[in-house]
N, CA, C, O and CB atoms as a CASP TS submission, in Angstrom:
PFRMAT TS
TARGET T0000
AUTHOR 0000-0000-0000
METHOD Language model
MODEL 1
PARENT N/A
ATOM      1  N   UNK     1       3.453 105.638 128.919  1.00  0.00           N
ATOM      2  CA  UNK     1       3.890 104.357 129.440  1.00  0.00           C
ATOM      3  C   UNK     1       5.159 103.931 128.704  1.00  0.00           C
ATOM      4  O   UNK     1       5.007 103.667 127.511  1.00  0.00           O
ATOM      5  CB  UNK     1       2.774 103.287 129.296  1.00  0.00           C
ATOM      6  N   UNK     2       6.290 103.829 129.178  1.00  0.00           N
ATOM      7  CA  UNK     2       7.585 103.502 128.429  1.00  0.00           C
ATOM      8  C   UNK     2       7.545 102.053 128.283  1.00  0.00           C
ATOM      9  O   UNK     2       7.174 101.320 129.199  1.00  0.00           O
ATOM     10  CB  UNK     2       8.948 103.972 129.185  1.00  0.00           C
ATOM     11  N   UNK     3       8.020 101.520 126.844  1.00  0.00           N
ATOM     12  CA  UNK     3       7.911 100.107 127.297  1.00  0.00           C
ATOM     13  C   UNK     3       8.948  99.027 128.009  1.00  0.00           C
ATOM     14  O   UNK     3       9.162  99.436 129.151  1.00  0.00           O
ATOM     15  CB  UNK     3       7.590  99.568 126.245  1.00  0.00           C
ATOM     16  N   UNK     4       9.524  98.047 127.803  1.00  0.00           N
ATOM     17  CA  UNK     4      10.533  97.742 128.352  1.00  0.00           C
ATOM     18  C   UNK     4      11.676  97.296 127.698  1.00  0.00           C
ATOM     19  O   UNK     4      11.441  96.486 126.802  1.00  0.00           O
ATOM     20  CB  UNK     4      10.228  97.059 129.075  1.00  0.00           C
ATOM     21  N   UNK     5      12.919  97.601 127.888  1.00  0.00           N
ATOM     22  CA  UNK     5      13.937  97.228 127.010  1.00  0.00           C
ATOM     23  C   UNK     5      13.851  95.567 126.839  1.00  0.00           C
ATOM     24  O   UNK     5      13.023  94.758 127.256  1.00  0.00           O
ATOM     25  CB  UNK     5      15.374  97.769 127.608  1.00  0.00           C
ATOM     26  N   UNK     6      15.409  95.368 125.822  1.00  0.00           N
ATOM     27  CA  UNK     6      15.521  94.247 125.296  1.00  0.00           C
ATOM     28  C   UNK     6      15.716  93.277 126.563  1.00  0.00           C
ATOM     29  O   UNK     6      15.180  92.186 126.755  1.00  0.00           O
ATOM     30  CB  UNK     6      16.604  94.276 124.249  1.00  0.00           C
ATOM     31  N   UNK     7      16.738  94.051 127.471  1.00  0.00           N
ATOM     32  CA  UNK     7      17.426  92.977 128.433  1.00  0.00           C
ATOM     33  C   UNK     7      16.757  92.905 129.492  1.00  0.00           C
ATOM     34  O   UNK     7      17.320  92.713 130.570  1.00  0.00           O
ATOM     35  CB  UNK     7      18.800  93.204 128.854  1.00  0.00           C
ATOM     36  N   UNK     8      15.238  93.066 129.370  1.00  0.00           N
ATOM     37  CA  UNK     8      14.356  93.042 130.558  1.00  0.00           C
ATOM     38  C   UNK     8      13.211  91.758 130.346  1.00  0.00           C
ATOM     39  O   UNK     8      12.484  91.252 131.202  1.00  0.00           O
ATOM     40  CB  UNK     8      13.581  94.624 130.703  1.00  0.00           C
ATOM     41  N   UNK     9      13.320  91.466 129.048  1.00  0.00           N
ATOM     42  CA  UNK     9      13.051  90.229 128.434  1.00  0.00           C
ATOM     43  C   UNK     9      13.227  89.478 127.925  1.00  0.00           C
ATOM     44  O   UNK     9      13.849  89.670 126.880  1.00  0.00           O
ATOM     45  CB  UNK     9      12.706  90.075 128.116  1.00  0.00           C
ATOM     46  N   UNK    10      12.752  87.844 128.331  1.00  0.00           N
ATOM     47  CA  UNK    10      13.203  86.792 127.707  1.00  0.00           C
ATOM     48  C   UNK    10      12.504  85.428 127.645  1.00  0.00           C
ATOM     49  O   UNK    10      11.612  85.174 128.455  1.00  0.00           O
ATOM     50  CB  UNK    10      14.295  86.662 128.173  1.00  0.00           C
ATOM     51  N   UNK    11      12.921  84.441 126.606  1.00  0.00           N
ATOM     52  CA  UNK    11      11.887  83.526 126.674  1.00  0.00           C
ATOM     53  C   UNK    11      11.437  83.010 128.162  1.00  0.00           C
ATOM     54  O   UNK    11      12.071  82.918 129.214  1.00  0.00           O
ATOM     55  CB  UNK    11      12.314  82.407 125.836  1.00  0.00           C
ATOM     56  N   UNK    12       9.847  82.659 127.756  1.00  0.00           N
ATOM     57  CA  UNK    12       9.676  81.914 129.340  1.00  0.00           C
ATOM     58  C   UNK    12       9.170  83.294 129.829  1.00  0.00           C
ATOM     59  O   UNK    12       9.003  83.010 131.015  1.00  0.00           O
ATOM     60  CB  UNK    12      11.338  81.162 130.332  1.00  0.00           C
ATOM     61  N   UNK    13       8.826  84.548 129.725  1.00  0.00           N
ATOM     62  CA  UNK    13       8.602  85.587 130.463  1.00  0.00           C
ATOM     63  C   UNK    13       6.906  85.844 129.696  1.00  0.00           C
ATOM     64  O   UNK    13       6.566  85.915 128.515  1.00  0.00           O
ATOM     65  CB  UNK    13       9.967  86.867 130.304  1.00  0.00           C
ATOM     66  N   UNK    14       6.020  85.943 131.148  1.00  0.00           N
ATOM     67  CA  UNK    14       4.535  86.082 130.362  1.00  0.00           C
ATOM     68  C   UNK    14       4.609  87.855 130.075  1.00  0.00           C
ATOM     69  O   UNK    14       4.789  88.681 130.970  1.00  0.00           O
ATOM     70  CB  UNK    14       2.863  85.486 131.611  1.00  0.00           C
ATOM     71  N   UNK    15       4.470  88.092 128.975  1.00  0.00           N
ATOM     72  CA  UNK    15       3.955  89.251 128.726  1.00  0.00           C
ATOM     73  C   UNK    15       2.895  90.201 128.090  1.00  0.00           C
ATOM     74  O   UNK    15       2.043  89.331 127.907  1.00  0.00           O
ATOM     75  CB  UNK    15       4.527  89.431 128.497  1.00  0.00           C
ATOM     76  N   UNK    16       2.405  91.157 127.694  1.00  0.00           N
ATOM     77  CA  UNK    16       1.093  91.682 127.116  1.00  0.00           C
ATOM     78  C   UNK    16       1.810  92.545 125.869  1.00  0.00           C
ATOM     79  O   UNK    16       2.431  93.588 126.072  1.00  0.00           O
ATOM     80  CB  UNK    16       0.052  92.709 128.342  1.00  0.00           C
ATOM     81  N   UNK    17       1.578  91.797 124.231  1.00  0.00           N
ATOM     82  CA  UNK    17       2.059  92.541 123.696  1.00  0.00           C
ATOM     83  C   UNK    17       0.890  92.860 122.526  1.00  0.00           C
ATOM     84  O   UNK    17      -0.178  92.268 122.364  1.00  0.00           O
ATOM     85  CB  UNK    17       3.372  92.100 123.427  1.00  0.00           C
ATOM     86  N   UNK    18       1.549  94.205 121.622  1.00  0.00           N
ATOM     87  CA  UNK    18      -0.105  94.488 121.096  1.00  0.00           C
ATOM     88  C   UNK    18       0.035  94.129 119.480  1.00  0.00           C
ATOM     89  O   UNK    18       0.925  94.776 118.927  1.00  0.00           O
ATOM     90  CB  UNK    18      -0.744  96.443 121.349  1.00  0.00           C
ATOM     91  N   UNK    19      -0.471  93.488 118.892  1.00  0.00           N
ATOM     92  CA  UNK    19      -0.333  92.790 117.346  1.00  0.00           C
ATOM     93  C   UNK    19      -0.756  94.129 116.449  1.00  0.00           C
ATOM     94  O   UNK    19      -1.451  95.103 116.735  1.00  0.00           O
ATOM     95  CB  UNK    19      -1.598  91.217 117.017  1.00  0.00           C
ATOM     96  N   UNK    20       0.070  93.700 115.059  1.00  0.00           N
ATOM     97  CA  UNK    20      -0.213  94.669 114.469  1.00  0.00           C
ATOM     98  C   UNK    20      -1.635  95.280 113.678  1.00  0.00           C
ATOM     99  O   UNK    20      -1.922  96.333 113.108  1.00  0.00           O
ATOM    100  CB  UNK    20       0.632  94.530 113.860  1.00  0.00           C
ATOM    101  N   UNK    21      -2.277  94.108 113.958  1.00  0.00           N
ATOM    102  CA  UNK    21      -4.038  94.331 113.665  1.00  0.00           C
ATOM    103  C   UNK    21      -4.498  95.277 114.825  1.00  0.00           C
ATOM    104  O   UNK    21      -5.372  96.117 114.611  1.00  0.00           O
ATOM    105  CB  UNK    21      -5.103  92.677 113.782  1.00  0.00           C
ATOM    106  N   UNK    22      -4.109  95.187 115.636  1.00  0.00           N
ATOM    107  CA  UNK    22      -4.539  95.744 117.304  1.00  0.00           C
ATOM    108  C   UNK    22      -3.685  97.462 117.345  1.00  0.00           C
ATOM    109  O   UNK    22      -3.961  98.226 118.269  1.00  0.00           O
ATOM    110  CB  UNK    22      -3.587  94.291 118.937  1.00  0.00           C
ATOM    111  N   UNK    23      -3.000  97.745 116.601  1.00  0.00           N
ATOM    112  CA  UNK    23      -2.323  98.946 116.572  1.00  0.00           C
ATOM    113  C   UNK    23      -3.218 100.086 116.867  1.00  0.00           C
ATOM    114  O   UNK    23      -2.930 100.779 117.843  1.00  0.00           O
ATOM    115  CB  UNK    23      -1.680  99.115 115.319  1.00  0.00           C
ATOM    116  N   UNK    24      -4.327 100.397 116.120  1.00  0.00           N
ATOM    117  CA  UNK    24      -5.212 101.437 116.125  1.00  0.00           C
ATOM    118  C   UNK    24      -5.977 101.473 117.444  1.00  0.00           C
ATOM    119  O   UNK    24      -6.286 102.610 117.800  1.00  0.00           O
ATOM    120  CB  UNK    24      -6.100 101.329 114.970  1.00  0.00           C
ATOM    121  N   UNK    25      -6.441 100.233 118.444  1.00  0.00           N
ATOM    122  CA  UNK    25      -7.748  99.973 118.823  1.00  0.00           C
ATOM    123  C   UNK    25      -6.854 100.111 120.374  1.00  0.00           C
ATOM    124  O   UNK    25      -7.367 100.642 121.359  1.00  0.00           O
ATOM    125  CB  UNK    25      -8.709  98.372 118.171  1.00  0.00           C
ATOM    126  N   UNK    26      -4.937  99.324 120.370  1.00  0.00           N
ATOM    127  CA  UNK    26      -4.522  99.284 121.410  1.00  0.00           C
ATOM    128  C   UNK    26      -5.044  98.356 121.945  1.00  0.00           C
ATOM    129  O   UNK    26      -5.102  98.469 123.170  1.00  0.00           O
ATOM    130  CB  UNK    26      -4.554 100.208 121.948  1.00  0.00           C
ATOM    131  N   UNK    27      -5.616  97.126 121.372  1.00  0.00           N
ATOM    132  CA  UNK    27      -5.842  96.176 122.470  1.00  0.00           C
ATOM    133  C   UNK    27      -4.881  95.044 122.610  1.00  0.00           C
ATOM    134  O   UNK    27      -4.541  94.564 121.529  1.00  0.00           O
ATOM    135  CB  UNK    27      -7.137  95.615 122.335  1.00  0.00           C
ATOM    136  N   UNK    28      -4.318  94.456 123.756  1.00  0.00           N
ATOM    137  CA  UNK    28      -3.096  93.991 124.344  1.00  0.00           C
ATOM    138  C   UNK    28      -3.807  92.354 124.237  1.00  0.00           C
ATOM    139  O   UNK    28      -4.984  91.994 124.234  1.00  0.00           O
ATOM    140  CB  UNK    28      -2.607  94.780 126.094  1.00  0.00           C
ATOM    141  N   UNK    29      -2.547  91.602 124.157  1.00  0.00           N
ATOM    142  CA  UNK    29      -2.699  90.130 124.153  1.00  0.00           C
ATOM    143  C   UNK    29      -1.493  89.750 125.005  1.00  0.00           C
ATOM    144  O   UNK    29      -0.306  90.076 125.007  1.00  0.00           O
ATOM    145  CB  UNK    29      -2.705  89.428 122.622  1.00  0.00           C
ATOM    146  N   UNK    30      -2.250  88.941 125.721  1.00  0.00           N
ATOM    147  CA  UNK    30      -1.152  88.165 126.748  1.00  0.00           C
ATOM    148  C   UNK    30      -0.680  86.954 126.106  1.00  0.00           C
ATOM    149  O   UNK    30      -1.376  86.481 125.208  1.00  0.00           O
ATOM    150  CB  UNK    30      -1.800  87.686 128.241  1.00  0.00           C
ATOM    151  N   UNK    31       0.680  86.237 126.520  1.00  0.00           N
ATOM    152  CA  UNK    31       1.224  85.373 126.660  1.00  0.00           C
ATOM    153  C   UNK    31       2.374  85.162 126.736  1.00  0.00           C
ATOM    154  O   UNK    31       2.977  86.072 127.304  1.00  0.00           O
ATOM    155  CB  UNK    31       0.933  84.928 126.187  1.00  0.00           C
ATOM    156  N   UNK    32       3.222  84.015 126.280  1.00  0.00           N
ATOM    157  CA  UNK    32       4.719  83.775 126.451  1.00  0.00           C
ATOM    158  C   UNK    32       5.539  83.606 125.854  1.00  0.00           C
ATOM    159  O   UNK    32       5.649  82.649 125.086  1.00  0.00           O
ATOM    160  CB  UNK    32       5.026  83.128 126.905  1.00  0.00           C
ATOM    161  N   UNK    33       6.542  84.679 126.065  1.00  0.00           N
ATOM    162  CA  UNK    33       7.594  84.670 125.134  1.00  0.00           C
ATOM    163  C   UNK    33       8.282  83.445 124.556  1.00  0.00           C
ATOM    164  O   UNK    33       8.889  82.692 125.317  1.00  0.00           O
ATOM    165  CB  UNK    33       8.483  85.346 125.666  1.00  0.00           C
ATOM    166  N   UNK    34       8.218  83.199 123.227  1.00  0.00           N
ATOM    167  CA  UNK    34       8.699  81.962 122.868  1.00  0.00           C
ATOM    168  C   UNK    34      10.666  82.447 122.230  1.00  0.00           C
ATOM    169  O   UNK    34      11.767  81.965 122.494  1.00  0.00           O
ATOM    170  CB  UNK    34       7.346  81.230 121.455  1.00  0.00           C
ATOM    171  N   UNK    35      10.168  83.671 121.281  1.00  0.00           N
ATOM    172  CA  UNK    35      11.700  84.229 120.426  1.00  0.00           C
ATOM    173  C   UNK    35      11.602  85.810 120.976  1.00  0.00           C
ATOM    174  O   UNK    35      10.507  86.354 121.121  1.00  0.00           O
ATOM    175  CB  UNK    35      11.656  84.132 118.199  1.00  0.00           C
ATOM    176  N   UNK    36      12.844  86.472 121.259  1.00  0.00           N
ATOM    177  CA  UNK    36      12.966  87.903 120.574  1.00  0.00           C
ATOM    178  C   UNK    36      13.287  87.740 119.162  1.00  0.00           C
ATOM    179  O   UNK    36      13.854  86.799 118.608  1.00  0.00           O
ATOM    180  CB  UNK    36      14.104  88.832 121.228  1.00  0.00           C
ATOM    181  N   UNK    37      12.782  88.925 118.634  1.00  0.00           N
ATOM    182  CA  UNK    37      12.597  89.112 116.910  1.00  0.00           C
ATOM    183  C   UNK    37      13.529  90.682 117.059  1.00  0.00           C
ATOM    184  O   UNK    37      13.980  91.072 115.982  1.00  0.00           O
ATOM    185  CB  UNK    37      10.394  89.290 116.120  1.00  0.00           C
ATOM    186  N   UNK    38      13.722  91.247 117.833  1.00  0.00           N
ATOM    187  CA  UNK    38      14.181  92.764 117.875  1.00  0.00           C
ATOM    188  C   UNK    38      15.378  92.423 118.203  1.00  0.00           C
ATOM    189  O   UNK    38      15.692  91.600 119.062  1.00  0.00           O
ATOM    190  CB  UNK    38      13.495  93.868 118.871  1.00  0.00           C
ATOM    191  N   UNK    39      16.242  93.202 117.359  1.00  0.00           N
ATOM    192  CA  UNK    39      18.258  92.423 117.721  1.00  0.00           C
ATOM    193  C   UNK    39      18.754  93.905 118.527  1.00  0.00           C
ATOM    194  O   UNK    39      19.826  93.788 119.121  1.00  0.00           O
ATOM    195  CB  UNK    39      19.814  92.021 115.526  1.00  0.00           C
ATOM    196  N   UNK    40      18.063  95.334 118.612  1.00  0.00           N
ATOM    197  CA  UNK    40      18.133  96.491 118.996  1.00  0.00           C
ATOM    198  C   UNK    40      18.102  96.268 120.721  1.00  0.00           C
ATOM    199  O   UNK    40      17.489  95.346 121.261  1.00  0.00           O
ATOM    200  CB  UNK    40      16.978  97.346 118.269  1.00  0.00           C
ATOM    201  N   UNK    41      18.925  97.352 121.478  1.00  0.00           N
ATOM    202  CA  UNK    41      18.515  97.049 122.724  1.00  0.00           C
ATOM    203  C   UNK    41      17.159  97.637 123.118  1.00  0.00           C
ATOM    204  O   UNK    41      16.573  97.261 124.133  1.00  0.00           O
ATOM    205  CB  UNK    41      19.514  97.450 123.600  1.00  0.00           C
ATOM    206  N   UNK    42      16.720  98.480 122.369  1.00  0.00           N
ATOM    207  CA  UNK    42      15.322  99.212 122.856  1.00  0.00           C
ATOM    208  C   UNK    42      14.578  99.394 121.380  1.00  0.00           C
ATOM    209  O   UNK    42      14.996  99.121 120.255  1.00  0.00           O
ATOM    210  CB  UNK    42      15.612 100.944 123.760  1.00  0.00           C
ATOM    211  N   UNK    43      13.221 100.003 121.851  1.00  0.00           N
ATOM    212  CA  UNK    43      12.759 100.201 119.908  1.00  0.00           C
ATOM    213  C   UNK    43      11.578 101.213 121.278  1.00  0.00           C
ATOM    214  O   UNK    43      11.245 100.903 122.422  1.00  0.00           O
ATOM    215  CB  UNK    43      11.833  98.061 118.200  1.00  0.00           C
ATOM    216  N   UNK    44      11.270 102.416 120.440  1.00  0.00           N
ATOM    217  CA  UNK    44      10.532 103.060 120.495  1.00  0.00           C
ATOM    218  C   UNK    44       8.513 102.734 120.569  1.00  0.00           C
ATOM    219  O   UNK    44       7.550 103.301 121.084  1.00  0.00           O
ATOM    220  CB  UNK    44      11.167 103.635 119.589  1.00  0.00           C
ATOM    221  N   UNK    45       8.667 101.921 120.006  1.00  0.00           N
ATOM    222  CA  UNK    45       7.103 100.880 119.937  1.00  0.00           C
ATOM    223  C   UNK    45       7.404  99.819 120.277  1.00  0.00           C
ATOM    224  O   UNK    45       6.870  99.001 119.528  1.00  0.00           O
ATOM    225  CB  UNK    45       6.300 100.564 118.564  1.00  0.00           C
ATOM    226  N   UNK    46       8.240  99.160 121.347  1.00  0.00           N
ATOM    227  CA  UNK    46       8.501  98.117 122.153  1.00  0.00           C
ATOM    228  C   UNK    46       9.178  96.529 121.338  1.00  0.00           C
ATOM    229  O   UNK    46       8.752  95.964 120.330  1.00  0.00           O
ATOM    230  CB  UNK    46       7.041  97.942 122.883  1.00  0.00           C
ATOM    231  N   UNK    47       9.856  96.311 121.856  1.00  0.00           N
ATOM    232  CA  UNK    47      10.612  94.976 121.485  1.00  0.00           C
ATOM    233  C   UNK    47       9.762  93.747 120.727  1.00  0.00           C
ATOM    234  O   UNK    47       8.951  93.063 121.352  1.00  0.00           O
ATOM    235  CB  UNK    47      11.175  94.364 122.887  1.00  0.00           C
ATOM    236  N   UNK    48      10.034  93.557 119.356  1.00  0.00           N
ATOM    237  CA  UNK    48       9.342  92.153 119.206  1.00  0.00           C
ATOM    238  C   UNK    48       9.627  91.078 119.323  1.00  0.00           C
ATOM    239  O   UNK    48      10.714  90.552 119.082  1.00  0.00           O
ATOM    240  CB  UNK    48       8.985  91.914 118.390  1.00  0.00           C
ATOM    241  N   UNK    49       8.216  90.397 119.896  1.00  0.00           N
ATOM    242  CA  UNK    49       8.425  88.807 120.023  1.00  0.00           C
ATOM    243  C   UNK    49       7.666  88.256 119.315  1.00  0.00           C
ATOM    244  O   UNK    49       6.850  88.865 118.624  1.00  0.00           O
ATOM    245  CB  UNK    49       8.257  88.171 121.247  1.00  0.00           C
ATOM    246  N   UNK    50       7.837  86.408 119.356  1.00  0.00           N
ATOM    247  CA  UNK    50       7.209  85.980 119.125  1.00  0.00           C
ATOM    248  C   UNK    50       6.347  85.167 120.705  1.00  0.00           C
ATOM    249  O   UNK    50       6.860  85.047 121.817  1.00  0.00           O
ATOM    250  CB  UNK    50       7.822  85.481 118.057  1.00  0.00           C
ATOM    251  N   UNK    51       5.141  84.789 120.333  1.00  0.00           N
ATOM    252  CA  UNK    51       4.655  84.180 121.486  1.00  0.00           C
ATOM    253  C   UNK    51       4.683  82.871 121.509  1.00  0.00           C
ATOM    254  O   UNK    51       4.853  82.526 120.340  1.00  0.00           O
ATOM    255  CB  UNK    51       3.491  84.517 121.748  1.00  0.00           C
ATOM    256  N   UNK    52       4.589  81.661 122.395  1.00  0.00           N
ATOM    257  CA  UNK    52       4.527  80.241 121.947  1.00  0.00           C
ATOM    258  C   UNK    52       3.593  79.915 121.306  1.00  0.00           C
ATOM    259  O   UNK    52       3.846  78.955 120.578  1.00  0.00           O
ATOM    260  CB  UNK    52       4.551  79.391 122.799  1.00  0.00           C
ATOM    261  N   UNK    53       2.355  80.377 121.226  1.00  0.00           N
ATOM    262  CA  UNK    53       1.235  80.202 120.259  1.00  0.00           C
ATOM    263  C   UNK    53       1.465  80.617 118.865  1.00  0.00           C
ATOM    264  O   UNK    53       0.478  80.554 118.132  1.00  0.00           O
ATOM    265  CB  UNK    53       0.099  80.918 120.711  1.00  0.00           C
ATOM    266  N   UNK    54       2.758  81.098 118.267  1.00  0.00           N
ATOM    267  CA  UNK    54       2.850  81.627 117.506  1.00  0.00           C
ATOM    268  C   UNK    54       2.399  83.125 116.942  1.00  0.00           C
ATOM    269  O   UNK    54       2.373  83.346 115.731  1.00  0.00           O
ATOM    270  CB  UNK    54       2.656  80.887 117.159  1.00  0.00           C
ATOM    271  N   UNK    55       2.114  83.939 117.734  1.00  0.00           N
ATOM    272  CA  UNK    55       1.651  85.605 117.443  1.00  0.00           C
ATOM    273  C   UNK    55       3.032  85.915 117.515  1.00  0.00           C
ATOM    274  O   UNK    55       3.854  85.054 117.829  1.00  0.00           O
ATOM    275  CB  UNK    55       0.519  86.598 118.663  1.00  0.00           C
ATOM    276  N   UNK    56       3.308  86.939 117.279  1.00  0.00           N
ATOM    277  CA  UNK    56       4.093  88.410 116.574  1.00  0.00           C
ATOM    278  C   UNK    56       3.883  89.653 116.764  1.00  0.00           C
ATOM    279  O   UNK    56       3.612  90.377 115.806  1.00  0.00           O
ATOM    280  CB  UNK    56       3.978  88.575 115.322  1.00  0.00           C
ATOM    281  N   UNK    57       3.971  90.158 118.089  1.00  0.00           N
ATOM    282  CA  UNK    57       3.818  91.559 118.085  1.00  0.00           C
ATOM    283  C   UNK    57       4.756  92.414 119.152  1.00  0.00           C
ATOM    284  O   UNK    57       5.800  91.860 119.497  1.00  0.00           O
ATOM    285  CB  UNK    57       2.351  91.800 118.347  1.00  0.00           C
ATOM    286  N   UNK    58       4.505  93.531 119.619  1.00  0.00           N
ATOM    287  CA  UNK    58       5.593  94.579 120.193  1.00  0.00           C
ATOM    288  C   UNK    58       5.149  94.632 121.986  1.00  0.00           C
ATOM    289  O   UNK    58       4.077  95.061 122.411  1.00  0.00           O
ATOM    290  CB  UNK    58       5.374  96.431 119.244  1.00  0.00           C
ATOM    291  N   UNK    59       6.211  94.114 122.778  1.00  0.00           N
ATOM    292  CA  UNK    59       6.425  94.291 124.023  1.00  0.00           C
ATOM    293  C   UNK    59       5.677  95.308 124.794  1.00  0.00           C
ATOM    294  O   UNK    59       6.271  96.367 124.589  1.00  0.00           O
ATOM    295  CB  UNK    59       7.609  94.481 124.109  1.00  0.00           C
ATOM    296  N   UNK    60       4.439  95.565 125.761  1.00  0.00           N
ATOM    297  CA  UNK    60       3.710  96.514 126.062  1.00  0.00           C
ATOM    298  C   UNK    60       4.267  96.896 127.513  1.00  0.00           C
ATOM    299  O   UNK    60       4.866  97.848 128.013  1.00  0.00           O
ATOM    300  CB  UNK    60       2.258  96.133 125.919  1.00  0.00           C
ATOM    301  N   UNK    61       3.708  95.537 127.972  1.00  0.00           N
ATOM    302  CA  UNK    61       4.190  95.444 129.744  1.00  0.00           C
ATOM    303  C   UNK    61       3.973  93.784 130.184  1.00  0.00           C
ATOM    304  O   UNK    61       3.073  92.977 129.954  1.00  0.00           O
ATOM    305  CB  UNK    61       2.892  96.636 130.989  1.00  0.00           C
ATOM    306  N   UNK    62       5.582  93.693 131.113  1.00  0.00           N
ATOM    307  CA  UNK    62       5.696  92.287 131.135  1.00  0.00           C
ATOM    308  C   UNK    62       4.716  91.922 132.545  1.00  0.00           C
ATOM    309  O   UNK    62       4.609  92.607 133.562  1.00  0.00           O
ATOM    310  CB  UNK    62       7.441  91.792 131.213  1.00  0.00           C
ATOM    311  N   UNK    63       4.228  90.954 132.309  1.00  0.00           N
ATOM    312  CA  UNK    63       3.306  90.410 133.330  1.00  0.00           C
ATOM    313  C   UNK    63       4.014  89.872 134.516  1.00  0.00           C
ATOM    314  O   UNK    63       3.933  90.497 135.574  1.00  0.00           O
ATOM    315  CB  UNK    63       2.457  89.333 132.754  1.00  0.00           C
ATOM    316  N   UNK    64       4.830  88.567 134.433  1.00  0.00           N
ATOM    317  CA  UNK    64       5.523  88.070 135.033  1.00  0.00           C
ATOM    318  C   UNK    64       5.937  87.174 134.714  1.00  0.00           C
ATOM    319  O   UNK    64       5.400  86.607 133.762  1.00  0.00           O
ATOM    320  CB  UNK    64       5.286  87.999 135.788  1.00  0.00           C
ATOM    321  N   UNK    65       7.086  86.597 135.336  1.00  0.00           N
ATOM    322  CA  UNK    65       8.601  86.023 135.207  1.00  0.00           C
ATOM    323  C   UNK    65       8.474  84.144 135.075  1.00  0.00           C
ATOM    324  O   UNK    65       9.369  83.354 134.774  1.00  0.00           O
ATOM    325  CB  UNK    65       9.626  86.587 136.906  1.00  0.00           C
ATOM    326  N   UNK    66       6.620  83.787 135.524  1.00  0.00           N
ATOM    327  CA  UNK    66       5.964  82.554 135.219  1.00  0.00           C
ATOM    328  C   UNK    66       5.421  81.930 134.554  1.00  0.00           C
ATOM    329  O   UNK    66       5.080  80.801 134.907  1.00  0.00           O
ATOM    330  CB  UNK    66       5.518  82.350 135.556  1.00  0.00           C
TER
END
């Protein structure tokens, strides 16, 4: 599954990203992009954000644009 570049996301965009506690297990957390944290146009283990709830983790697959 490739993930998605930088310029394919942005605040305001719901997405599923996986925290770094969740690394081993792969389990995905939804929500909404609040910051990009990744200044790279791509990263190999997916773009970081932050979420508005405040989480921190790497871009999986964007949900949608609402």
């Amino acid at each position: 599954m490739a993930v998605p570049a930088r310029k394919d996301i942005r605040p305001g965009l719901r997405v599923r990203i996986i925290l770094k506690k969740d690394q081993r297990t792969g389990r995905l957390t939804e929500g909404v992009v609040r910051t990009l944290l990744t200044k790279s146009p791509s990263h190999p283990y997916g773009i970081k954000v932050r979420l508005e709830d405040g989480q921190v983790g790497r871009v999986q697959e964007i949900v949608s644009s609402e």
